[in-house]
Structures are given as structure tokens and as C-alpha cells.
N, C-alpha and C positions, 0 to 999 in steps of 0.2 A: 712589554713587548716581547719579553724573550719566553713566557708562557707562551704567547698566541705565536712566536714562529714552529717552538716546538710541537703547539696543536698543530698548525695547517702542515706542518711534513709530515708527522704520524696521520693525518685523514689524508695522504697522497693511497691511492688505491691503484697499485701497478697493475695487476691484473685486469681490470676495466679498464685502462689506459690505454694496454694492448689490444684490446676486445672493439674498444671502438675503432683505434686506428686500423684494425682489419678492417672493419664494416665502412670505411671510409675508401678506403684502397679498391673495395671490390664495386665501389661507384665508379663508374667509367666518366667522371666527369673533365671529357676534354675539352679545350677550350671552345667556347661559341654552341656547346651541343647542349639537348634536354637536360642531359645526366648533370652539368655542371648546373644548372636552375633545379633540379632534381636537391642536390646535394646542398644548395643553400636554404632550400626548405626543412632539409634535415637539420641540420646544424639550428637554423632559428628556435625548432623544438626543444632540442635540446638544451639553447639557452634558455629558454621560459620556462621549463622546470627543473633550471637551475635558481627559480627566481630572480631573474634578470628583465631589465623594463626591454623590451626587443623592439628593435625599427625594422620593417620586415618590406621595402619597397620596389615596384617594377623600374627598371631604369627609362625614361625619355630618350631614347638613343638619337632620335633626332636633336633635339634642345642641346643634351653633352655632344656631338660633333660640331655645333653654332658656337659654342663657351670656348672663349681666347684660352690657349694654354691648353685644349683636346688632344690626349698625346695619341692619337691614332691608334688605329685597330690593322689587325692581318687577316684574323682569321674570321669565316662569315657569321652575320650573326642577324638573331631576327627578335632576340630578347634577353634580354638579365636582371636578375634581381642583388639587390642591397641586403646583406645585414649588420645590423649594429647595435652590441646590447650594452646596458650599462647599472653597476649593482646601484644597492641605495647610497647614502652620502650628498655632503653638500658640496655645491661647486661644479665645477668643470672636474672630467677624470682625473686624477693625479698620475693615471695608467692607461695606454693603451697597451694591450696583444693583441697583434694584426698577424693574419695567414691568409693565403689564396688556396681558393677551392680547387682551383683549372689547373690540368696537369696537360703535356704537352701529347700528340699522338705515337703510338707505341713504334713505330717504324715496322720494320718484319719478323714478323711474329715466329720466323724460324729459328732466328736470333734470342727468343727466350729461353733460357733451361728451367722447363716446367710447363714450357707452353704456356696457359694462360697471362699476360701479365697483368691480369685484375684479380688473383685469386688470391693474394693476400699470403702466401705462403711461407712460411717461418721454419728456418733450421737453424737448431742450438737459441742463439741470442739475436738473432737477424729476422727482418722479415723484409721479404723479397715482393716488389713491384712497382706498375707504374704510377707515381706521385706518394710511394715511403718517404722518399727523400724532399721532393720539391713537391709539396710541402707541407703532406698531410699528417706528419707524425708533429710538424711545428702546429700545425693549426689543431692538433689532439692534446698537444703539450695545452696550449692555452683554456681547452675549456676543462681541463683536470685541474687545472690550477683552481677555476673558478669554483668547480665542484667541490675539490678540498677545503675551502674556505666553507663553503656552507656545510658540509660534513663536520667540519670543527666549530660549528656554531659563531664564528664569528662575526659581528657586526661592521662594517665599516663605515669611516667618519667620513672619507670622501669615494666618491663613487670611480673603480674599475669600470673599464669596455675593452671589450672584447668585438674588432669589426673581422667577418668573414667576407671574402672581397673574389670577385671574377676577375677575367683575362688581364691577369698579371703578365702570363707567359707573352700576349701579344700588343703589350703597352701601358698597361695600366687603368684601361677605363673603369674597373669597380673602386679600385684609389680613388681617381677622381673624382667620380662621382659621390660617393660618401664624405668626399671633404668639402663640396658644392653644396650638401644637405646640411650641411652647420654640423657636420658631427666632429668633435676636436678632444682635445687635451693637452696636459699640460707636459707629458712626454710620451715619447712609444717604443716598443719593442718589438719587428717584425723576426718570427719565429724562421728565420728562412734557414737551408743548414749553413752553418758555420766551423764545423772539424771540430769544436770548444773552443772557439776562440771570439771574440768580441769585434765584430766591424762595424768601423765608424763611418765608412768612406764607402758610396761606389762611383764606379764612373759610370759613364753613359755610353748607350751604344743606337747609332742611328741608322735606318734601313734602308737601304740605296736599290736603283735599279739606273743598270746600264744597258741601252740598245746601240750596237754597233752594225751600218750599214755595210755591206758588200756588195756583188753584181750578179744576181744571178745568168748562169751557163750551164750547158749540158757537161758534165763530170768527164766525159770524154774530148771536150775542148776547153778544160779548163783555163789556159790561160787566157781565154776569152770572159773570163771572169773573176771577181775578186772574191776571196775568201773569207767572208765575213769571223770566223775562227780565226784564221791566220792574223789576221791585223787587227784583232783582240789581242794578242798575245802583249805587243807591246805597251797595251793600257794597263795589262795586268802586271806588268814588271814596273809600271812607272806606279799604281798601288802597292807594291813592297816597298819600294824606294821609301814612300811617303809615311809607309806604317814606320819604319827605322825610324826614318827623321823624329815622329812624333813619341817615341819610345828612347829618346835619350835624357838625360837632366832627370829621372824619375823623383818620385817625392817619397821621403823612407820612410811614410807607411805602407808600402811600395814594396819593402825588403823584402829578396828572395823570390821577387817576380818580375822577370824582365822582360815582359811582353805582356801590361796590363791596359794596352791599350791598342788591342790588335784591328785588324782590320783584313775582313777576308771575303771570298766570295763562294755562297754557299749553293745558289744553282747557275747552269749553265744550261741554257737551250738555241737550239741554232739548224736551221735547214729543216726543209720540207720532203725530200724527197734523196732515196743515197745515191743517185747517180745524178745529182743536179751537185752544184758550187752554193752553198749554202749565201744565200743575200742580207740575211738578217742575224746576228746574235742579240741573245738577251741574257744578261747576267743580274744576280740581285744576290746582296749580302747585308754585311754590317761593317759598322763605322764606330770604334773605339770614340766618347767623350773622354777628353781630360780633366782630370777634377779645378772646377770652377772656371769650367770653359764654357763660353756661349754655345749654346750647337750651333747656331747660325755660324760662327767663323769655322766648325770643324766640315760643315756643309762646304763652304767660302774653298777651305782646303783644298780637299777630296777634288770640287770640280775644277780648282786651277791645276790640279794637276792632273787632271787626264785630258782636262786643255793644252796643257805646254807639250804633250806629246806630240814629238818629231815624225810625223810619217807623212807622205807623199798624199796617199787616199784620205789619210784621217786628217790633213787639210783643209781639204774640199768636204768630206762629209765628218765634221768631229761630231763624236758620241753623243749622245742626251743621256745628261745625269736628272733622275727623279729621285723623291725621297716618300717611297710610300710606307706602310705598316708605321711599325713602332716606331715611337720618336723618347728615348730614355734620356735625358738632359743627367750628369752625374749630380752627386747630391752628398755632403756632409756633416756628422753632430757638430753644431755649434762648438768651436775647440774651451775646452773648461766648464763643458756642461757637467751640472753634478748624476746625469744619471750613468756615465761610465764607470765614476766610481763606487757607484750605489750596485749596479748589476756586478762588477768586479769583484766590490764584497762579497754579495750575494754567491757566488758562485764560486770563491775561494774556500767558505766557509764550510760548502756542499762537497767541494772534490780532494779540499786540505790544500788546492795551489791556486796562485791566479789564476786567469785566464791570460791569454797575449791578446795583445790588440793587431788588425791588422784590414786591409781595404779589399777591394772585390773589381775583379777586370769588368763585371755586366754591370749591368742595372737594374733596378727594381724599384718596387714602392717606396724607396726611402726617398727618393729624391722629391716623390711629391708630398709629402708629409711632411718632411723638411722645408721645401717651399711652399708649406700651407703654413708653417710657422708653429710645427710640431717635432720638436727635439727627437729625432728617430735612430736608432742602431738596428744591428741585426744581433740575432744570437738564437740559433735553434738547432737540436736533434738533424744529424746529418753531417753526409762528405759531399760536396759540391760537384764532385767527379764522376758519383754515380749519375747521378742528376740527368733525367735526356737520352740516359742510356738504358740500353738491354738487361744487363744488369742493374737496374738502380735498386736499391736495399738501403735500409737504415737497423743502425745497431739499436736494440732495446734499452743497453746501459745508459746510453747517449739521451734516449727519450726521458728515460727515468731521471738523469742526473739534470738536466734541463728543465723539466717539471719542476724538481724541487727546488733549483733555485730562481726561477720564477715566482714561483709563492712565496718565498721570502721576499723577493723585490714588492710583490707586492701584496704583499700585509705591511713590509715597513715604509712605501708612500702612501697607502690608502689607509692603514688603520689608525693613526697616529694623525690628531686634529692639527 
């Protein structure tokens, strides 16, 4: 074993690692667009001459919306494809590396320094753009891994996969879908970033939308009318209350984060016209899961309390709470699985220290891979902070040091009968 770790690190090829993670960046593949169906075709290629067997399929978006457990969609969509490739070997994987293709929309574009955010631009050890970070340099870490191994000639006794996966960003339907298709293993590892640190844990986060009534009136007799803004206010103060309440008692893998299970509201629209008394608000956010909570009782939550709100109007007209787009239920490694301390090692022995272990306020694909009955962590290239933003960048050392201990993890469950 200790030949073949030292071959697949010497066949890690940093330069092509980089090379591609540009040519991936400068894919505009945002969530629900060509460019992300674009960039799964790419990627499939690429694993078949990697020599890898490739499942290459269009999703039934109808069929997965009818499947109990369909965690919802935001953003619009009219097609997606599956892939999911797996080396030779007998058995079931001994490994997954999972990454998603879809990165989120750039916001304003005045906001970038460089202008372009697809041009994949790199200074010193960095490259700067949208989806470096979340989480095309994890999903570049995975198929360099696979390359090294066939670069170093090696054979494996049980079969690596590698699944590239869509609209992670807006709920998880390429997860699901690929775990509906029988595609499995017997652990995984999503490449998402992680600072170098090992998560075992995320929570969940659910997507609300609030309409609050008011009366419309002409702006100039206004109190002939209620102010659909104004008597939002106090719904929005009884959601703080509610976020505190459910932010005390934390669980220490938790440490050094004292608001992992926030709760906030991300738009706000309301009134038709600026000289009328707006009659309508609509507000839509998200809703912190707690780990190993139902989302059905964090739902329960949320609307008892913008229920119990004391107001006079909101009485007679209380809010309607909906729950559209993503629905992220949290998700945990099995506690005593042996692959935290297999990737631990791995990754000890690449950087000279452990890694720390530590859990995640969002949600993602682990929680369905976990309740598909796939031991999953995270661990990939990236800071979580760039993530979604104008600046989001990922460091090259990060990609690099992450690559290589991936191909240790897996040459030592896959190549060893």
C-alpha cells in the first residue's frame, strides 16, 4: 500500500488541476441554465477518458417532483442531466467524490474587481470567480484524483465514483435523483469548502414565504389605511425572538458558532404604487434545521409563532406562512463511522497536522446521502465566506493539499481487497 500511495501523490498533476478548474469557472453554469447541462456533458467526457464506466442521464423532472421526500426546487428549470461514473472493481463503491456543477447568480457585476466573474482569473496562489469556491475547485479536486490513479497505473480491487450532481444551490434535485437511480456506496465525501477542516454535521435550512395583509388607501389619507410594512414589523421581531430561542443549548460541534441555526428574511416586496398605503407584503427567507430535527416541527415552530403575534389587524387578518423552494432537512456521519478517521489520517499525513472536525449552519447534499444510507462528510478546497459572494476565490494550496489527500483516501478503501 505504501508504494501505490506514494505513486497516486507523484501522478497528482497541479498544473492540469488548475487548468481545468479555470475551464470550469469560465462555464457559466448557474443553477436551472444550459450552461449547467452544458457542463455536465463536460465533465461526463472527461470521466470516460478517464476510463471510468459513465451514467450519463436526462432527469424526469416530473416523476422526481411525484417521489415522497422531492426536496424542492427555486429556481426555473426545463431540464437536467445525471452523472455518475464508477472505476473497475468488485462490489458496491467503497468511495464516493460528489460535487455540484450549479453555482449561484453573480449579483452586480459592478461589484466584481475584474469585471468578468467567469473569467477564471488568478493572482499569486488564488483564482478569483463565480463557483471557485462552491464548488468547482472540489468537483476538479475529485476527477484529478481519479486521473492520478490511472496516471499511476493503478488497478483497483473495489470500484471509486465520482457523481457530478445539479441544483445543489436550490435544494438538491441532482442528489436525489442519482440516489433514486440505484447509484450508492458504501461511504462519501462531498468536495464542498471546508477552511481544512473535516464536517460531519449540517443543519438544514427551510424556505418560507410570508404575505402579510394591509388596506389599501391614497398615501395622502393614509390613516384610512393599514400599512401592510408597518404591521410586518412586529412579525419580524417575533422571528428574532424565535431564532434566539432556538440558538440556545448548542451542541459542541457547534463550537465557536453561536448562531448555527439562523433564521432570516432575504426579500422584501410590498406596494404597488408610492403614493398609495401599500395592502400587501411579501417576504421570503430561510429557516435554520436543527440537527436531527423533523423539519416538519421547525415548520410547526416558525408558524406558531408568527401566529401568537399580538396585533390588533394581524387578528383579524394573520399572515400565511408557505414553504416553497428548498426544503434542506439537517443530516449527520453516523457518530463512529470509520471514514472520519480514515479521511483524518489521510489528511494529517499530507499537511503534517490533523484536520479539526466541526459542523455547517446550511445544508447540502449530505443530508440526502446520509438518508439514502450513505455515510457522507464534507471536506473540500475553499472558505465558505467567499461562497455567494463578489469576491468568491479559492486558494490553489487548498486545492492542491485536498487533492492529495483524497487519493490517499482513496487508494486506501478502494485498492486494498
Amino acid at each position: 500500500m505504501r508504494d501505490l500511495e506514494a505513486r497516486v501523490l507523484d501522478a497528482v498533476d497541479d498544473a492540469e488541476t488548475v487548468e481545468l478548474l479555470a475551464e470550469t469557472v469560465r462555464v457559466p453554469s448557474v443553477t436551472g441554465t444550459d450552461a449547467e447541462s452544458e457542463l455536465q456533458h463536460r465533465l461526463a467526457r472527461l470521466l470516460t477518458e478517464a476510463d471510468m464506466d459513465v451514467d450519463v442521464w436526462k432527469l424526469d423532472l416530473d416523476e422526481l417532483r411525484a417521489r415522497e421526500g422531492f426536496p424542492g426546487t427555486e429556481a426555473p428549470r426545463t431540464e437536467g442531466y445525471g452523472v455518475a461514473a464508477v472505476t473497475e472493481g468488485e462490489g458496491v463503491p467503497a468511495l464516493i467524490l460528489q460535487g455540484h456543477v450549479d453555482v449561484v447568480p453573480t449579483g452586480d457585476l459592478a461589484k466584481w474587481e475584474g469585471g468578468d466573474p467567469f473569467a477564471a482569473r488568478i493572482t499569486g496562489d488564488t483564482l478569483h470567480g463565480r463557483g471557485a469556491c462552491d464548488m468547482k475547485a472540489g468537483l476538479v479536486a475529485n476527477i484529478a484524483v481519479v486521473r492520478a490513479i490511472r496516471r499511476a497505473g493503478i488497478r483497483l480491487a473495489r470500484p471509486l465514483a465520482v457523481h457530478c450532481v445539479i441544483s445543489e444551490e436550490d435544494g438538491g434535485l441532482g442528489a436525489f435523483a442519482t440516489l433514486a437511480r440505484g447509484h450508492t456506496g458504501e461511504a462519501a465525501v462531498i468536495t464542498e469548502p471546508t477552511s481544512g477542516k473535516i464536517i460531519t454535521d449540517n443543519a438544514g435550512a427551510l424556505t418560507f414565504r410570508l404575505e402579510v395583509q394591509g388596506r389599501a388607501a391614497h398615501g395622502a389619507t393614509r390613516s384610512e389605511g393599514v400599512n401592510a410594512v408597518e404591521v410586518f414589523w412586529p412579525v419580524f421581531e417575533a422571528i428574532r425572538r424565535l431564532e434566539a430561542e432556538r440558538n440556545r443549548d448548542l451542541p459542541e460541534v457547534f463550537a465557536g458558532n453561536a448562531l448555527p441555526y439562523p433564521i432570516e428574511v432575504g426579500t422584501v416586496r410590498a406596494g404597488d404604487w408610492a403614493s398609495s398605503v401599500p395592502d400587501l407584503l411579501v417576504a421570503e427567507g430561510r429557516m435554520g434545521v436543527r440537527l436531527g430535527e423533523d423539519p416538519e416541527r421547525a415548520r410547526a415552530a416558525f408558524e406558531a409563532a408568527v401566529a401568537a403575534v399580538d396585533h390588533p389587524w394581524l387578528r383579524a387578518h394573520p399572515p400565511v406562512v408557505s414553504w416553497p423552494g428548498g426544503q434542506f432537512a439537517s443530516g449527520s456521519l453516523p457518530e463512529g463511522h470509520p471514514l472520519l478517521a480514515e479521511l483524518t489520517g489521510a489528511v494529517a499525513e499530507v499537511r503534517g497536522a490533523a484536520p479539526g472536525r466541526t459542523a455547517a449552519p446550511y445544508g447540502s447534499d449530505l443530508r440526502l446521502y446520509n438518508g439514502g444510507g450513505i455515510p457522507t462528510l464534507h471536506y473540500g478546497p475553499g472558505d465558505v465566506r467567499f461562497a455567494h459572494a463578489p469576491r468568491e476565490q479559492v486558494e490553489l494550496g487548498e486545492l492542491r493539499e485536498v487533492t492529495r489527500a483524497l487519493a490517499l483516501l482513496a487508494v486506501r478503501r478502494c485498492a486494498a481487497p
